[in-house]
C-alpha positions in Angstrom: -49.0 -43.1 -25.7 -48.2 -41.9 -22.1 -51.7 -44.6 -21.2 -49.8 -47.3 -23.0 -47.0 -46.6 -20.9 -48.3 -46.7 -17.9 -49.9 -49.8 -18.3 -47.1 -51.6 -19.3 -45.2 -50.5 -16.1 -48.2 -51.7 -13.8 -47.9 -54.9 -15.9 -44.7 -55.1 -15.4 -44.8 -53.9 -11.7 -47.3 -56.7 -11.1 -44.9 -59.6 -12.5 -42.1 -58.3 -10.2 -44.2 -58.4 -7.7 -45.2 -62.0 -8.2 -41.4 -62.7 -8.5 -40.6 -60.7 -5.1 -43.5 -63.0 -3.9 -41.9 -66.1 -5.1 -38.4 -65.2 -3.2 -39.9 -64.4 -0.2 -41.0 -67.9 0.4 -37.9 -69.0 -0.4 -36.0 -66.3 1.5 -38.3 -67.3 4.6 -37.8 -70.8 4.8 -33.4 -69.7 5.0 -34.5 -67.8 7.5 -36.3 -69.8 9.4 -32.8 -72.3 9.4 -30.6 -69.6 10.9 -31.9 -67.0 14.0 -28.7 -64.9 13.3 -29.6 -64.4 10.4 -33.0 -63.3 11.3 -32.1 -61.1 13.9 -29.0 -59.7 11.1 -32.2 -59.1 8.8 -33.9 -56.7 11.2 -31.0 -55.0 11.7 -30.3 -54.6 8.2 -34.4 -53.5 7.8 -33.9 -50.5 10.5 -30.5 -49.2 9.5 -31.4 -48.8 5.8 -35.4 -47.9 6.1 -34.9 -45.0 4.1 -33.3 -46.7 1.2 -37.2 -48.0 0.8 -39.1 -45.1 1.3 -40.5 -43.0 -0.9 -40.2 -39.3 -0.5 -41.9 -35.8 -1.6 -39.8 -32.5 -1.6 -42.3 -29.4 -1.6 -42.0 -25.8 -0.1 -41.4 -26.9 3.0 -38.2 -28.6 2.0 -37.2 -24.9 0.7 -38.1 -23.4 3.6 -35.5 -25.6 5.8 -32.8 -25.5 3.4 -33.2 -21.5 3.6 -32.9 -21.6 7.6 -30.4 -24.6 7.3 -28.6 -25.3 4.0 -29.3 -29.5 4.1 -32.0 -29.6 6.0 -34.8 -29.9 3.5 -32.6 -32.7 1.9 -32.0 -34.1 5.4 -36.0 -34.0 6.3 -36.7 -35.7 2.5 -34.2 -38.5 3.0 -31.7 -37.6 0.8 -28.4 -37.9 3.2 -25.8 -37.7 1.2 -26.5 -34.4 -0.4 -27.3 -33.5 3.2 -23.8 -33.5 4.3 -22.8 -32.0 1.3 -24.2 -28.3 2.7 -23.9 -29.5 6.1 -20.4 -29.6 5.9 -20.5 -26.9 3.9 -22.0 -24.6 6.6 -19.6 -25.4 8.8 -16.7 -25.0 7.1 -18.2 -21.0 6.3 -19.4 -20.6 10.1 -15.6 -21.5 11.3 -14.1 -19.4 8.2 -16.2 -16.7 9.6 -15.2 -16.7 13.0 -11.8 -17.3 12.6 -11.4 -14.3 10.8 -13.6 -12.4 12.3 -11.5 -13.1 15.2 -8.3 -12.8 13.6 -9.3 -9.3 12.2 -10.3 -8.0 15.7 -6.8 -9.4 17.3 -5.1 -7.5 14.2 -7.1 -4.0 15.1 -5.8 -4.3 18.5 -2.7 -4.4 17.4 -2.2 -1.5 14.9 -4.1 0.3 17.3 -1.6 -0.7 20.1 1.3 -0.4 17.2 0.5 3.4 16.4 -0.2 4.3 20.3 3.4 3.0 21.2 5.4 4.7 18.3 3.2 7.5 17.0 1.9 8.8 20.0 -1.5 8.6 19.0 -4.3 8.5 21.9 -6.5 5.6 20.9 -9.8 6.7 22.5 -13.0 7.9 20.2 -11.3 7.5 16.7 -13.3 7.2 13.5 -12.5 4.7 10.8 -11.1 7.1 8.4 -8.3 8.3 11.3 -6.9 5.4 11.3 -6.0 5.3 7.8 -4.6 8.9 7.6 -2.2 8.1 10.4 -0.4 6.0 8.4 -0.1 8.6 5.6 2.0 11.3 6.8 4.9 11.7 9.5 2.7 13.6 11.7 -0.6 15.6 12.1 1.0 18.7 10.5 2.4 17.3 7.2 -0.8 15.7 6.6 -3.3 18.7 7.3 -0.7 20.5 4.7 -1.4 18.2 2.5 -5.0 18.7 2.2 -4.7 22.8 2.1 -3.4 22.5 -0.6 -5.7 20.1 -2.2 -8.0 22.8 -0.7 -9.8 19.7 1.4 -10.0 21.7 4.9 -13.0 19.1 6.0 -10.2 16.5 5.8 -7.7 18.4 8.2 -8.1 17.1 12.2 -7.7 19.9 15.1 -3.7 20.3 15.6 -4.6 19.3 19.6 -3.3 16.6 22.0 -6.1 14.6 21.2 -5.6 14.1 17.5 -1.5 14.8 17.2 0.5 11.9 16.2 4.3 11.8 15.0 5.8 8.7 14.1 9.1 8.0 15.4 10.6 6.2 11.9 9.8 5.7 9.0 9.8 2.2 9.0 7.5 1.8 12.1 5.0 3.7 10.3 5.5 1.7 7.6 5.0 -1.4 9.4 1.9 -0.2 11.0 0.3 0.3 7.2 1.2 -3.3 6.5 -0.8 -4.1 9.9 -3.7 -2.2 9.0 -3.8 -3.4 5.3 -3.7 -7.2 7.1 -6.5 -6.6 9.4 -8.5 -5.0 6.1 -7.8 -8.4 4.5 -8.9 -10.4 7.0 -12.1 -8.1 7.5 -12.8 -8.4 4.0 -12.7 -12.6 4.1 -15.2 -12.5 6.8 -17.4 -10.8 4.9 -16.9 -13.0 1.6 -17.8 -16.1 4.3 -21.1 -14.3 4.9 -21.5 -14.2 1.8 -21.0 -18.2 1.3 -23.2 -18.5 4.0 -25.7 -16.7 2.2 -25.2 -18.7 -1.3 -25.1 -21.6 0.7 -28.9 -21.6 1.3 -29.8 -20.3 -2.2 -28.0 -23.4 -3.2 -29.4 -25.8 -0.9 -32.5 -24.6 -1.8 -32.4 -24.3 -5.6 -31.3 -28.3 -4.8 -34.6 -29.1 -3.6 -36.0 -27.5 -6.6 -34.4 -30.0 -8.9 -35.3 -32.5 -6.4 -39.2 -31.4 -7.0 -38.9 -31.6 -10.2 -36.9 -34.9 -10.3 -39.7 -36.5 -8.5 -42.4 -34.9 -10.7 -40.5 -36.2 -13.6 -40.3 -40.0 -11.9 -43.9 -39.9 -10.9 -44.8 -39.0 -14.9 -42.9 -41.8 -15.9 -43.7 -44.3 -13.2 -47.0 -43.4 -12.5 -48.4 -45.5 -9.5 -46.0 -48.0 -9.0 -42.3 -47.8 -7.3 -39.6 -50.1 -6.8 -36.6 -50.3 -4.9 -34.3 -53.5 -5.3 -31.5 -53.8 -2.9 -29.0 -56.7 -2.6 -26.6 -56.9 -0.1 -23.7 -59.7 0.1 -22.1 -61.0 3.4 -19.8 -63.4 4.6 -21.5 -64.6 7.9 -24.7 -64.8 7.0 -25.2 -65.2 3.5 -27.3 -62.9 0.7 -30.4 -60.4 1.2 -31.7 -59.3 -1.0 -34.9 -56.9 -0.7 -37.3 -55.9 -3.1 -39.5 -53.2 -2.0 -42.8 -52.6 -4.3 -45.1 -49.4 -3.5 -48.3 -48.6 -5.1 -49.1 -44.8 -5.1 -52.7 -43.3 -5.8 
């Protein structure tokens, strides 16, 4: 049954051709009436090559889209879903930054924020200091606090270089909301690595489908392509192309 099929496309493929035959005289002879429209012909014939040109995806395609989400569909002739990813990648590389940025400029600041109203001296700090500053009034509260919670690894060394004491309330207050910003903004730039990351596993699971589109064509195809384009304009007239391929 598949045979059958294929000959009847090559049948038909051959009649087409015949026709596209048949309207190439005919388009020749226009042409031959009007140099504008020649020369709008060429033009036409290098802008939209790749609308006529037939195209395998393999590994390598994968390959691209991993190091560039697009690029395999870029390299394969597929444009449109091209920009798809490209923009795409952008978009995540400029999230990225930008927060990344953002977050950094926030750091400073609650850093800056505690120095200026709690005293604190910035230099050589861990992680976790920072977030215990802005649970007690001072050093000594919060070192009581994990006594008696029997935590003593928790406690910090009731010295210059760890003390802290926040003036009010509210400043210390307002210097957890700082912190709990900058966490926020931390926490996008890591969900944009993360899009960065499913971009390409997208991109490339894209090229997969296209694989398997064009293993799927060339089954029902077989040897024979076609691409018809028709293109109207109000200068010069009609083109109209018909593009016939046969693939071995």
């Amino acid at each position: 049954m598949r045979m059958l099929k294929k000959i009847l496309y090559n049948v038909i493929a051959v009649m087409v051709f015949s026709c596209f035959i048949s309207l190439q005289t005919i388009a020749a002879e226009n042409v031959r009436k009007s140099e504008s429209l020649s020369a709008f012909n060429k033009s036409y014939l290098q802008n939209h090559r790749h609308q006529f040109k037939y195209t395998k995806f393999d590994g390598k395609n994968i390959l691209l889209s991993l190091i560039l989400p697009g690029l395999g569909e870029y390299v394969g002739g597929e444009r449109g879903r091209a920009k798809v990813f490209f923009t795409a990648e952008v978009v995540l590389w400029a999230g990225f930054i930008g927060s990344k940025a953002y977050s950094n400029t926030l750091k400073d600041d609650y850093r800056t924020y505690a120095a200026i109203h709690a005293g604190v001296q910035t230099a050589d700090k861990g992680g976790q200091y920072w977030i215990d500053i802005g649970n007690a009034d001072n050093i000594y509260i919060f070192n009581e606090r994990r006594r008696v919670q029997r935590d003593l690894e928790a406690t910090y060394p009731e010295t210059d270089e760890y003390s802290w004491q926040w003036d009010e309330q509210q400043n210390r207050e307002e210097y957890a909301e700082l912190r709990s910003n900058q966490n926020k903004w931390k926490n996008i730039s890591t969900y944009m690595i993360a899009g960065l990351i499913m971009n390409r596993i997208f991109s490339a699971v894209d090229i997969v489908y296209l694989i398997r589109k064009n293993k799927e064509r060339d089954e029902l195809y077989g040897s024979s392509c076609f691409h018809f384009n028709y293109l109207p304009d109000s200068v010069h007239g009609e083109l109209m192309r018909l593009n016939f391929t046969w693939r071995f």
